[in-house]
C-alpha positions as a printed Julia matrix, in Angstrom:
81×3 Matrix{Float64}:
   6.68  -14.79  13.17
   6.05  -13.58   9.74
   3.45  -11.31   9.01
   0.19  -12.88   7.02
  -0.44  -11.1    4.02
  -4.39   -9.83   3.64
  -6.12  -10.21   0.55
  -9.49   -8.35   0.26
 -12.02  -10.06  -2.34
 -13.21   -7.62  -4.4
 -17.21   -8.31  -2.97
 -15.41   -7.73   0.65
 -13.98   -4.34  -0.67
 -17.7    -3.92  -2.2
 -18.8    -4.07   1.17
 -16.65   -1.92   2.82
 -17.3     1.0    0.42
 -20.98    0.32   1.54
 -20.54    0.71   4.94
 -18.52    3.97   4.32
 -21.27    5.58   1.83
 -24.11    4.42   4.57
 -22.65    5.98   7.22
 -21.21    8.92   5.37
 -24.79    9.48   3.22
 -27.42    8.1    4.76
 -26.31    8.48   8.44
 -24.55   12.0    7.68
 -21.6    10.97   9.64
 -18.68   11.25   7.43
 -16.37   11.36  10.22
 -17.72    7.95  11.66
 -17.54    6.76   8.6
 -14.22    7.11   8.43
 -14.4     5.78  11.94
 -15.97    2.36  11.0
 -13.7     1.65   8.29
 -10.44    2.62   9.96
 -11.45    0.13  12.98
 -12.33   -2.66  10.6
  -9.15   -2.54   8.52
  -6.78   -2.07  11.81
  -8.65   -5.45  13.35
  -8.01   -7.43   9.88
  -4.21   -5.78  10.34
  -3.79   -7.28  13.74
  -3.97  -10.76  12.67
  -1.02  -12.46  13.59
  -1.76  -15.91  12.91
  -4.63  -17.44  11.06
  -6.53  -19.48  13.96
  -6.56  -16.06  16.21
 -10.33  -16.0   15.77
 -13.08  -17.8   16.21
 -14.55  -20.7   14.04
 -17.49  -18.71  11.83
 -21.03  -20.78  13.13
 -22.24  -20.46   9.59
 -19.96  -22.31   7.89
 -17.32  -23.47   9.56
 -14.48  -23.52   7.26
 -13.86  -19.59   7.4
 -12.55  -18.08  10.89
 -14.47  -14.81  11.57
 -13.37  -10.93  13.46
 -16.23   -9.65  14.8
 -15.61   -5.67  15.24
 -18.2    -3.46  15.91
 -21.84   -4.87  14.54
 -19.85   -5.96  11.61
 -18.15   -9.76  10.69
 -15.16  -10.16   8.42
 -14.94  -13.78   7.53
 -11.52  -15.27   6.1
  -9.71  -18.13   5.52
  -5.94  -19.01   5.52
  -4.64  -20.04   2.06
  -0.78  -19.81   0.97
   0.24  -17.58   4.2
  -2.38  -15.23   3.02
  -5.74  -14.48   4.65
């Protein structure tokens, strides 16, 4: 099976870099910020195929990872995710 190829959009990326500086800053944890973003990055990784999550209940067009208290929403488009 070929590997999907992951595309962050550049408000996603946004986002992660939040995450990092609120746990790194604010929560004076820069080693669990590195934490949180390593585990969020490995789940998107470990898609194999683009219905391996769940429907998102917001809108259902985009599939959703849920990984710690955090969602990552995608969708498939061109083999890419």
């Amino acid at each position: 099976m070929a590997m999907l190829r992951i595309i962050w959009s550049s408000t996603a990326k946004l986002k992660l870099q939040k995450i990092h500086d609120y746990f790194k800053f604010e929560k004076k944890k820069p080693q669990g910020a590195k934490a949180v973003i390593r585990d969020i990055l490995k789940a998107s990784r470990e898609t194999t195929f683009p219905e391996q999550y769940q429907i998102d209940e917001i809108n259902p067009k985009y599939r959703r990872i849920i990984i710690r208290h955090y969602k990552i929403i995608y969708e498939e488009e061109d083999a890419s995710i």
